[in-house]
N, C-alpha and C positions, 0 to 999 in steps of 0.2 A: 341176941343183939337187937336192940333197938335203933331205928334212925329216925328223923323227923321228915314227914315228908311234904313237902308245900304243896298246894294250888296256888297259882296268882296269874292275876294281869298283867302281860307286861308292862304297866305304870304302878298304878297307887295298890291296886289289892293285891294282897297277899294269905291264901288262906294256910295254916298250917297242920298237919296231923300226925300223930303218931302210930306206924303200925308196923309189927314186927317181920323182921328180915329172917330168912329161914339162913343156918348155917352153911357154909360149902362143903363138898366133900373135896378131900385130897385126891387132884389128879395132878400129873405132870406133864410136860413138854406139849402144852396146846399152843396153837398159832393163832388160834380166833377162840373167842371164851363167849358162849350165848348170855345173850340178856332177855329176860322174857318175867312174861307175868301176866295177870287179868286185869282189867279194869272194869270196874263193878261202880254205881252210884247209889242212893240212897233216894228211893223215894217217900215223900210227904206220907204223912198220915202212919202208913202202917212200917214205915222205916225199913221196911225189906231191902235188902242187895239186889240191884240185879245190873245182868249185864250192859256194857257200854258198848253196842255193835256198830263195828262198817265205819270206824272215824279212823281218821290218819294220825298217825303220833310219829315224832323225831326225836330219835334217842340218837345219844352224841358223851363222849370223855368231855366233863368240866373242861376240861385242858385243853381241848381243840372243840372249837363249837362249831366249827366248822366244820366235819370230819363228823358228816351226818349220815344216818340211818332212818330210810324212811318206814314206816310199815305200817298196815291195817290190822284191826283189832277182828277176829270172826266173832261169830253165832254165840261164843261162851264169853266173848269181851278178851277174849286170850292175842297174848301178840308177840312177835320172838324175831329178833336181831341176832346177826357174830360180829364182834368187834373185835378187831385185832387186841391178842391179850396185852401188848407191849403200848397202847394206847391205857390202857383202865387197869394199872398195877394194884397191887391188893396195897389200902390206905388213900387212893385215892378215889373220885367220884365221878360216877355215871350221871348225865340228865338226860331225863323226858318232857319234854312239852304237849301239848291233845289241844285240842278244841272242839266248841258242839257243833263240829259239823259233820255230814254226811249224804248220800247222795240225794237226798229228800231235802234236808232241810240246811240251813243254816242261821244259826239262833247267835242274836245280838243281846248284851246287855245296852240296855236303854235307861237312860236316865237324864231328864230335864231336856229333851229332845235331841238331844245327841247319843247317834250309835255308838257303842264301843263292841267290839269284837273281846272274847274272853279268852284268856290263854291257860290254863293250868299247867303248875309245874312240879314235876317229882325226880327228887334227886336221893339218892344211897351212895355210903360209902362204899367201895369194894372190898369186899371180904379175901381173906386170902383164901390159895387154894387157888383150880379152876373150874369149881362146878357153874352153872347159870348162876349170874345175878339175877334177883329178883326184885323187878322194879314195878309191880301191879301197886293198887293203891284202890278205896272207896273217895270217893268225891262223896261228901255230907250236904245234907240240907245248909247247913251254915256254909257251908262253902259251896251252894248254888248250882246243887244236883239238879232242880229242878230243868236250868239246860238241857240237860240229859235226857231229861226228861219229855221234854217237847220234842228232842232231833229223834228218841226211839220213834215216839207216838206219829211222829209224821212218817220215820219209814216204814214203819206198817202200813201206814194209811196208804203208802207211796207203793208197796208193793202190794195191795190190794188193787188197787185202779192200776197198776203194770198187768195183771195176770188176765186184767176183764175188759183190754181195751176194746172201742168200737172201732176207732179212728189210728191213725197214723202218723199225726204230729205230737212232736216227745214232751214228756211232762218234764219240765224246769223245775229247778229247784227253788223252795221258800225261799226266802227270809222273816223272819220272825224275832220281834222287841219283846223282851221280857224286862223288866215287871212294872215301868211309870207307864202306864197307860189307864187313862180315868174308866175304861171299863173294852172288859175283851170283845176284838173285833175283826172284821176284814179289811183294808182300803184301798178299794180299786183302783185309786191314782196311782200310789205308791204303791198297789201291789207285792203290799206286805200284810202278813198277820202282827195284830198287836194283842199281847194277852195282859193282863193288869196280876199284881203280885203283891208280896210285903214292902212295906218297907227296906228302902235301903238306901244309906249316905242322906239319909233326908227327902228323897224320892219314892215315887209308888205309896203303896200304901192301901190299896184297893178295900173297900170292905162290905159288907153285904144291906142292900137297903134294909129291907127287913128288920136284921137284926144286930147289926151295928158290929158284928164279928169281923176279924179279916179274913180276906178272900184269898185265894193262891191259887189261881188259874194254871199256873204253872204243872200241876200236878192234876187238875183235872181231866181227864183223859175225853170226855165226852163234848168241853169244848173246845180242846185243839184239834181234835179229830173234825169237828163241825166248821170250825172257821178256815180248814184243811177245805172241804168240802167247797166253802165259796171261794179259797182258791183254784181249787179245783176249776169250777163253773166258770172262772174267769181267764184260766191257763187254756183249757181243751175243749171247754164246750160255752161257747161263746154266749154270753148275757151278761149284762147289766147289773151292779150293785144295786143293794136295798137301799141305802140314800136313805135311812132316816130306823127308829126305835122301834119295836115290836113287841106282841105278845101272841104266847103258840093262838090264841083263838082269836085273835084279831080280824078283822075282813078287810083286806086292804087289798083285794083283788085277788085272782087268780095268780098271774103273775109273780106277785110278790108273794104269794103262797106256795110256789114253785121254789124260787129264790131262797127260800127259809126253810122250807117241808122236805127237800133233798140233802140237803147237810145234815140234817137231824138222821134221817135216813141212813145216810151214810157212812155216818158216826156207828150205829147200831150197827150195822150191816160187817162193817168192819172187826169191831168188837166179838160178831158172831163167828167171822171167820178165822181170829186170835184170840179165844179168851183167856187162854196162859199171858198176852202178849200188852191187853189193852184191858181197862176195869172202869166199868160203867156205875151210875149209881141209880137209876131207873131203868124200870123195861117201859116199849113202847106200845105195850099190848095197854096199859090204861086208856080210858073210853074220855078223853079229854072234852067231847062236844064240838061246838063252835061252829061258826056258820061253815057253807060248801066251799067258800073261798080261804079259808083258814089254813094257816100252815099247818097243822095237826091235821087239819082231814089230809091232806098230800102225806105228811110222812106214812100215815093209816094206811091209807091205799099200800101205798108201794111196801109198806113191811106185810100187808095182810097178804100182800102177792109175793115176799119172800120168805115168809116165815113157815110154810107148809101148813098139812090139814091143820085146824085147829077144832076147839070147841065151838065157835062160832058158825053157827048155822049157815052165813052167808059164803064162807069162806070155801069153795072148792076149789081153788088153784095152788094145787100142790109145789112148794116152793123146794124143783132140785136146784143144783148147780146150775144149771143149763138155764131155767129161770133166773136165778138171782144174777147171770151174769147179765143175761137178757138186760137187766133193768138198768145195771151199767152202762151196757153199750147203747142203749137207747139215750140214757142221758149225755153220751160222749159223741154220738153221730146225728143221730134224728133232731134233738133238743137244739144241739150246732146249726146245723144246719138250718132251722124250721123250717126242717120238709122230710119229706118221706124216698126214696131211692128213687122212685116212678117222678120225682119233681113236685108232687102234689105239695101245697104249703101245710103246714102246722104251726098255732103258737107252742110258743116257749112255756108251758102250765100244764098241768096233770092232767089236762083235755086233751092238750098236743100229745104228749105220752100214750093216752089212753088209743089216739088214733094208730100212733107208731107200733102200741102191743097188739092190735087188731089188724094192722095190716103185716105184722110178721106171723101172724096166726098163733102165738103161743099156747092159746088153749081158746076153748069156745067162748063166743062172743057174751051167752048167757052166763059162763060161770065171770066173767073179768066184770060182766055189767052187777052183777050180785056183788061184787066186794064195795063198785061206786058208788053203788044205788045207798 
């Protein structure tokens, strides 16, 4: 048996798809009949499935919308309700609604400056019988997986910075516009991320200077992890936006080298610690140049000090665990703070950092000054 199963908005969109319903088997005299299934999305590019984790869904009988079921989806996108059988008789229909949120994030459709919150919808008819209905379903690219995509990518990123806190005040959740945004960003006022997308309804449209292609930030995982990153800087470890355009080798100070050179950092760092989870499309071992105030020397630094020995002659600071968390929690207390535990000040730039790794002792002052130098 086939049913059709929507995504939509609750206004104007409406996505629809077709995917089949597993048969029931013949049981008798249930009181409560389970409903359950996975919810998996479709990401950009390589179209792989994968799981939709940690969002709430409300499954409910057509017939009483009211007569709700709440549940979270785990680790496999899997999610399972009992609904009184005498609510969902076989011929009639079960709904689910979802949205992309979850404890990290919460992703808006954006279009011509107004947020809109997205709803997906999936409804089955009931089979007879009382084995599970089965209401999972893929969310497609055409039906604006990309969502999905941004709420997984921030809860990684979100339970990365959970496991390596310095500090004590709680990381809030995003918000985050997808896809009319003239080019992907952070904005300190509003204290949202904006990531720029296709086309849609006439809105968005992003596309590559360079090369005149379209662009789909949405699915880029290096810069929602990054523009994570200056939320990050701006939620727990207090600093200042960039306030203006960039390039990795730019010299626009230290500072602003800080500002830039940490998200990029962080993106990668992240990626290191899921890479089942999160997919990069550069390493940051490239020898990029650029003067000593550059954001590229900052991310340098700090991956040469997380990434363990390398080939690199200068490089002896062996990146464990205990390191890489190090350079978290220095970003999330010391950086905060600009100061060090004793009160001494530090700026907010890979100078200040350099002081705060020196005075935690992480390793000898010769091998951290060999990675700077």
């Amino acid at each position: 048996m086939r049913t059709a199963r929507p995504f939509c908005r609750l206004a104007s969109f409406c996505f629809v798809a077709t995917i089949a319903v597993l048969p029931a088997a013949a049981q008798s005299g249930a009181v409560y009949r389970q409903v359950q299934g996975t919810l998996e999305y479709e990401e950009g590019g390589s179209l792989a499935r994968r799981p939709i984790r940690s969002i709430q869904a409300s499954i409910y009988p057509l017939s009483a919308p009211s007569n709700v079921s709440v549940v979270s989806t785990d680790s496999r996108g899997y999610f399972s309700a009992n609904l009184r059988s005498a609510s969902i008789p076989p011929g009639s229909y079960v709904e689910m609604t979802f949205q992309a949120r979850n404890f990290a994030a919460d992703v808006y459709l954006e279009l011509d400056g107004a947020n809109d919150r997205m709803t997906w919808r999936r409804r089955v008819r009931v089979p007879s019988g009382s084995a599970p209905v089965d209401l999972g379903g893929l969310v497609t690219v055409g039906n604006v997986s990309a969502h999905f995509n941004i709420a997984e990518c921030l809860r990684v990123g979100h339970l990365y910075a959970s496991a390596r806190r310095g500090d004590t005040d709680a990381i809030s959740r995003a918000d985050v516009e997808y896809p009319d945004a003239s080019w992907s960003h952070y904005n300190s006022f509003w204290n949202e991320i904006k990531l720029s997308g296709p086309r849609i309804r006439g809105y968005g449209g992003a596309v590559d200077p360079n090369t005149g292609a379209p662009v789909d930030r949405g699915f880029r995982d290096e810069t929602i992890l990054h523009e994570y990153g200056h939320y990050l800087t701006d939620d727990i470890s207090d600093h200042d936006g960039t306030g203006g355009p960039h390039t990795e080798t730019q010299d626009l100070g230290y500072e602003f080298a800080w500002m830039e050179g940490f998200p990029t950092y962080y993106a990668h760092a992240v990626e290191a610690a899921y890479p089942a989870d999160v997919t990069m499309t550069r390493s940051l071992e490239t020898n990029l140049g650029g003067p000593a105030g550059s954001e590229a020397t900052t991310w340098a630094c700090l991956w040469d000090l997380h990434d363990g020995l390398g080939t690199e002659t200068f490089d002896r600071v062996n990146g464990t665990a205990s390191i890489r968390t190090a350079i978290f929690q220095i970003f999330d207390s010391e950086i905060d703070r600009g100061s060090l535990r004793n009160g001494t000040s530090i700026s907010r730039t890979i100078l200040g950092f350099r002081s705060a790794w020196a005075n935690r002792q992480l390793s000898p002052a010769a091998d951290l000054d060999a990675v700077f130098a």
